[in-house]
N, C-alpha and C positions, 0 to 999 in steps of 0.2 A: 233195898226196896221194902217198904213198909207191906208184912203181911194182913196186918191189922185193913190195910184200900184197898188191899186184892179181894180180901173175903169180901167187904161191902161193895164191892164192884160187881163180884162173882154174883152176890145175891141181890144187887139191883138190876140188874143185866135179866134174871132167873124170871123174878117176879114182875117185871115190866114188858117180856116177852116170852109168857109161855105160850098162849096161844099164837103164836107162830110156828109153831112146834105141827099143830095141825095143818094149816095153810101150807107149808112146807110139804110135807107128810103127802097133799094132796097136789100140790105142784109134780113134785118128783112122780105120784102114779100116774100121773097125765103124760107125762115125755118118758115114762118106760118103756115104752117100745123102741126111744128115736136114740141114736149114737151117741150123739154133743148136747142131748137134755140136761145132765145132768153137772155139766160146765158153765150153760147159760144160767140155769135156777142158782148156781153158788154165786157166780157175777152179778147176776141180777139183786139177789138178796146181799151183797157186798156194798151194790150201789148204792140200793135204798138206804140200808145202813149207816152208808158213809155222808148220806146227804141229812141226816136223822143229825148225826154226830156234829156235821157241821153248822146245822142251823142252831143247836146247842151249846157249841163253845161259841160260837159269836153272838148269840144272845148272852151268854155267861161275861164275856167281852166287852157289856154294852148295844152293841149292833143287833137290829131288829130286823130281818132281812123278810120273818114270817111274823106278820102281826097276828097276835091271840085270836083276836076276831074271824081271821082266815082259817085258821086249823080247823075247825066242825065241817066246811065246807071240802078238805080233804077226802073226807068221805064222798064225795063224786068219784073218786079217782075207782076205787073197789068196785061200789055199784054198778058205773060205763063198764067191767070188766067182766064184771058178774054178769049184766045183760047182755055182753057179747058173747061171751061162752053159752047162754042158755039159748040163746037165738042159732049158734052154733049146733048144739046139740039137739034144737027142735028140728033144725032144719035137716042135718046128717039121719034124723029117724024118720020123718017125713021123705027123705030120698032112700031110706032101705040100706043108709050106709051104719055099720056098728061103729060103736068108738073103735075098736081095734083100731080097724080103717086110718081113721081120724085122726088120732096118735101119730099112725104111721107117717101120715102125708103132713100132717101140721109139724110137727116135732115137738107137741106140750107148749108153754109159755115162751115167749122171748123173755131174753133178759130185763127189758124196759118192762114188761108185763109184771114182773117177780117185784122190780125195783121200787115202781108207782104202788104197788100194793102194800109190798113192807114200809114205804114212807107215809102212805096215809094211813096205816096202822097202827105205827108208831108216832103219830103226831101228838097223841096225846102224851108221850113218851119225854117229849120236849121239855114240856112244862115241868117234870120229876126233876130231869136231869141238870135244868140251869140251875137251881140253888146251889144245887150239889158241885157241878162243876164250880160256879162263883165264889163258892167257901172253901173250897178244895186249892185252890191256886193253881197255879200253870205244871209244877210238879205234880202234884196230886190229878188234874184232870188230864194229863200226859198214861199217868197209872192205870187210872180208868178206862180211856179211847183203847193204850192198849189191850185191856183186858177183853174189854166188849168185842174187838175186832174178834181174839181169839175166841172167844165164845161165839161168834156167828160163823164160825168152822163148828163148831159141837153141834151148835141147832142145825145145821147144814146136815152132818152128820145124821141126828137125831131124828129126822125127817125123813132122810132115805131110806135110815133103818126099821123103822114105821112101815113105811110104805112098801116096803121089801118082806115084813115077815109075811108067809104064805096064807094065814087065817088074812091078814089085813090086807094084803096085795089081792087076794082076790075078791075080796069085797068094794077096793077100791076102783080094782078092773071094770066091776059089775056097774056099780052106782059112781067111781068118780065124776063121770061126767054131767052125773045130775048133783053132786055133792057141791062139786066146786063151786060151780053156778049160786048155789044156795048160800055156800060161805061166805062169798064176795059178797052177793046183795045184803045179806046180812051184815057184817062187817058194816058196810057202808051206811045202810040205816042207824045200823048204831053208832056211829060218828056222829052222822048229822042230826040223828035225833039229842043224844047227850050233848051235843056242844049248842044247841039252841038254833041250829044254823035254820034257814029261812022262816022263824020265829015258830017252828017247832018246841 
């Protein structure tokens, strides 16, 4: 196996998703309190992943499954998520309940929650990867899917480990629930505004 694709995988994998690193970071402080959060948030972020990977060897393929034009509009997916968590969270402080609470009784994200977020986050991710895969040939982008998989075990990693040190776990405690809120909407604007979507 060619070391020379591993490292340019390792470092397109790196730089095409480091802010997920946060989002992650902030998922896992949300289902810290709950049993199987932290099983859903690696499925969840495996799926989106995996649906990232696949609209990109099939565009590298040929097949257009996600036309260019649609990606900007992705960013719906973050915002709906972001506005539900903050509606969420007005509503739990308007009723006197803490996040603790909340945590408790929700259990953090579902895994489709994790999945739609990493996939419209990396939408724009797609467009890096087709040349790359198309030039690469079927061995070469076999090299890369593997590598990436494994790397979203690291950022998986990387995110809990974040949200777990006790300077950052307790500030996440404090403010995740108005943090996350914010990153999503975020996130999303900045899709939709950078991909021109509703002539933005």
């Amino acid at each position: 196996m060619n070391l020379g694709i591993i490292g340019q995988a390792a470092g397109l994998f790196a730089v095409t998703n480091i802010d997920d690193i946060l989002i992650l970071s902030l998922f896992f402080a949300q289902g810290a309190r709950h049993r199987h959060s932290t099983r859903r948030i690696v499925i969840g972020q495996y799926l989106g992943f995996a649906a990232i990977l696949a609209v990109a060897v099939a565009a590298a393929f040929g097949a257009t499954f996600l036309p260019e034009a649609a990606i900007p509009y992705l960013g719906l997916l973050p915002l709906a998520l972001g506005l539900k968590a903050a509606w969420q969270a007005w509503k739990n402080h308007r009723n006197g309940e803490d996040a603790d609470e909340e945590e408790a009784k929700e259990g953090g994200p579902s895994p489709l929650e994790v999945a739609a977020v990493t996939f419209a986050n990396g939408g724009d991710n797609i467009g890096v990867y087709v040349p790359v895969f198309a030039t690469a040939g079927v061995g070469g982008m076999s090299v890369y899917a593997v590598v990436f998989l494994i790397l979203v075990a690291v950022w998986c990693f990387a995110g809990k480990f974040f949200a777990t040190r006790p300077v950052v776990a307790k500030a996440l405690s404090r403010w995740g629930h108005i943090l996350l809120p914010l990153v999503l909407i975020a996130i999303g604007l900045l899709i939709l505004v950078e991909g021109g979507a509703f002539g933005l």
